[in-house]
C-alpha positions in Angstrom: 67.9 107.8 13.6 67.9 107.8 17.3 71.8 107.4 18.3 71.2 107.7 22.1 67.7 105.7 22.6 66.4 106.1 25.6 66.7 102.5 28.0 63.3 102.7 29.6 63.6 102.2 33.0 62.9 104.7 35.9 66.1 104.3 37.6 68.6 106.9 40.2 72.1 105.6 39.6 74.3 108.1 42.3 77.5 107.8 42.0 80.1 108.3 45.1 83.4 108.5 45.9 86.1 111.6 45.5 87.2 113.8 42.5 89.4 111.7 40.9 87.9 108.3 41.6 86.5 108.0 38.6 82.5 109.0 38.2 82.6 110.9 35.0 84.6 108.2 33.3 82.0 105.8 35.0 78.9 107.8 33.3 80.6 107.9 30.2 81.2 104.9 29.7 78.1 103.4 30.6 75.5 106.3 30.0 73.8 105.6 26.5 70.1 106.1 26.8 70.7 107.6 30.3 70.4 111.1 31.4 73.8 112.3 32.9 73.2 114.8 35.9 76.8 116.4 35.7 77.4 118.6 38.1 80.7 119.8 36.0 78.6 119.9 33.1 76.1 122.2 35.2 78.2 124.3 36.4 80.4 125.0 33.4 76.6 125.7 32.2 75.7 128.2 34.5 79.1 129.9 35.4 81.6 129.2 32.7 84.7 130.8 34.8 84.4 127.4 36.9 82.3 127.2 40.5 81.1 130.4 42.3 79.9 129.9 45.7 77.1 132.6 45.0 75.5 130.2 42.1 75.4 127.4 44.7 71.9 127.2 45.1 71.1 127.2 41.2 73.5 124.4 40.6 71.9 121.9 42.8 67.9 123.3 41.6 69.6 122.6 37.9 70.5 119.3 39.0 67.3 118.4 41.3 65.1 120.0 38.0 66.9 117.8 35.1 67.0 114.6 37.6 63.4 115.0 38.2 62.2 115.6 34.8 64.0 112.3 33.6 62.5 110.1 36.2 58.9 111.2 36.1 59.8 110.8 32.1 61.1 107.4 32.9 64.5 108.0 32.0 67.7 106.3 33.8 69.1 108.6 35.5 73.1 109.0 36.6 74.2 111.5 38.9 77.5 112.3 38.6 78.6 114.0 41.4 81.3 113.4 44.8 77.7 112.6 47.3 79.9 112.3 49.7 78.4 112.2 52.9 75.0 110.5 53.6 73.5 113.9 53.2 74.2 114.6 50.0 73.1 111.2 49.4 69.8 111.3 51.3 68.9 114.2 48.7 68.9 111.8 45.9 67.0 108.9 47.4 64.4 111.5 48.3 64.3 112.4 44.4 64.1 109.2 43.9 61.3 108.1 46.3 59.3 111.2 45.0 59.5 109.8 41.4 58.7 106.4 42.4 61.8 104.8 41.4 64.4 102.6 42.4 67.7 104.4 43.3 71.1 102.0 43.6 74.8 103.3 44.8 77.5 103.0 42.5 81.2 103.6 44.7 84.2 104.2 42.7 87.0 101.8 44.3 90.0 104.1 43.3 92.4 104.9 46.1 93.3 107.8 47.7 96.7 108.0 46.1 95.3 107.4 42.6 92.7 110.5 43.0 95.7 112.4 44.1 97.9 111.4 41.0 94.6 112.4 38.6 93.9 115.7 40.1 97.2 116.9 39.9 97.0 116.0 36.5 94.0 117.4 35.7 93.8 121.0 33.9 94.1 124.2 35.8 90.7 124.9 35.5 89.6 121.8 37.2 92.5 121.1 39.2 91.6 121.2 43.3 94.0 122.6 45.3 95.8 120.0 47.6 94.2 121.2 50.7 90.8 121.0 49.1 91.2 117.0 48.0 92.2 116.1 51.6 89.2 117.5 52.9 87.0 115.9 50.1 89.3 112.9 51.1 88.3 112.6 54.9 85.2 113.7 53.9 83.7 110.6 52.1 81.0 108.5 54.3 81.2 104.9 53.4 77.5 104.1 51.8 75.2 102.2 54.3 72.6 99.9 53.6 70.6 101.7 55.9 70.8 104.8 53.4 67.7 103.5 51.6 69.8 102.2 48.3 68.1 99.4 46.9 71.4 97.7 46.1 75.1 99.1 46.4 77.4 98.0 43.3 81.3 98.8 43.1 82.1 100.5 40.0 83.4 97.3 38.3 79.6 96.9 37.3 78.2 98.1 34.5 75.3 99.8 33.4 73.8 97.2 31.7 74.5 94.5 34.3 73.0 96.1 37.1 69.6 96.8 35.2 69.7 93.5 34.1 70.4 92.3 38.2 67.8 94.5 39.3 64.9 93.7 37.1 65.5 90.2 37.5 64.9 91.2 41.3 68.4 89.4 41.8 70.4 92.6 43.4 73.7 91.6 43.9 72.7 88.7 45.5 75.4 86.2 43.5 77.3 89.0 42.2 81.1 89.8 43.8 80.7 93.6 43.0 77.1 94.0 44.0 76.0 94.3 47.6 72.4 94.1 48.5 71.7 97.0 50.8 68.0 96.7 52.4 
C-alpha cells in the first residue's frame, strides 16, 4: 500500500519568503504525493553539524539533482527554501523550463515580527542570529510577474487548490489569494 502516491503532475511549487514565515510548515502540510526539496533537510543530509559554507556548492547540486529528477519523472515538486531574491528564484524557473513544466510562486504572508518571534524560538541549532534575520529580512524581493511564474498564490492556498486552478487553466483569475503573473 502506497501511503504517499505520487499526484501526477509535472509541477515547480517555490516557495518565498524569510525563515520563519512559514515554508516548511507550508510543505508539510500540503506535500502528499509531492517531492519536498528541503534545503534543511539537505543540509542536515550532507553536514549534520548544521550549514558549512565549504558544502555550499553540494547543497544547491543536491537540490537542483532531486528537483530535476522529480520533474522529468513527473513528480510535483516543492522547494522549500527562503528564494529570496529574484535570483535565487530565476534558478528554479530555469529548472523548471528545462523540465517542461509549469512553475507557480507560493509567498508566505507572515510578518516580520512574527518570523522574529519563531526564530527566537526555534532550537539552537536552527536558531539565526538576530543580525542574520534582518539581513534575510531586507533581503526578500517581492515576486514579479515578470519573474516567469505562471501564477503567484499567497500561502492561504493549498496544494490541492492550486493544481485544481491551474489545470483548469483558471490561475487565480477569481481567486482572492491567487494572482495571475504573465
Amino acid at each position: 500500500m502506497n501511503r504517499n502516491p505520487p499526484i501526477g503532475i509535472a509541477c515547480l511549487v517555490v516557495l518565498v519568503g524569510p525563515p520563519g514565515s512559514g515554508k516548511s510548515t507550508w510543505a508539510r502540510r500540503n506535500g502528499r504525493g509531492a517531492i519536498h526539496v528541503s534545503q534543511d533537510g539537505l543540509i542536515d543530509a550532507i553536514s549534520p553539524d548544521g550549514f558549512e559554507h565549504v558544502y555550499r556548492p553540494i547543497y544547491a547540486a543536491a537540490e537542483d539533482a532531486l528537483a530535476r529528477a522529480a520533474l522529468h519523472s513527473g513528480h510535483t515538486v516543492i522547494v522549500d527554501r527562503t528564494n529570496r531574491t529574484r535570483e535565487h528564484r530565476r534558478r528554479w524557473l530555469d529548472v523548471a523550463r528545462e523540465a517542461g513544466c509549469p512553475a507557480v510562486a507560493v509567498v508566505m504572508t507572515a510578518s516580520a515580527s512574527l518570523c522574529r518571534s519563531r526564530n527566537r524560538e526555534r532550537d539552537s541549532g536552527r536558531r539565526l542570529s538576530e543580525e542574520r534575520i534582518e539581513r534575510m529580512l531586507a533581503a526578500l524581493e517581492p515576486v514579479q510577474p515578470a519573474e516567469g511564474f505562471l501564477a503567484v498564490f499567497e500561502d492561504t492556498i493549498t496544494l490541492a487548490e492550486m493544481l485544481s486552478q491551474l489545470s483548469t487553466g483558471r490561475k487565480g483569475l477569481s481567486h482572492e489569494y491567487c494572482h495571475e503573473a504573465r
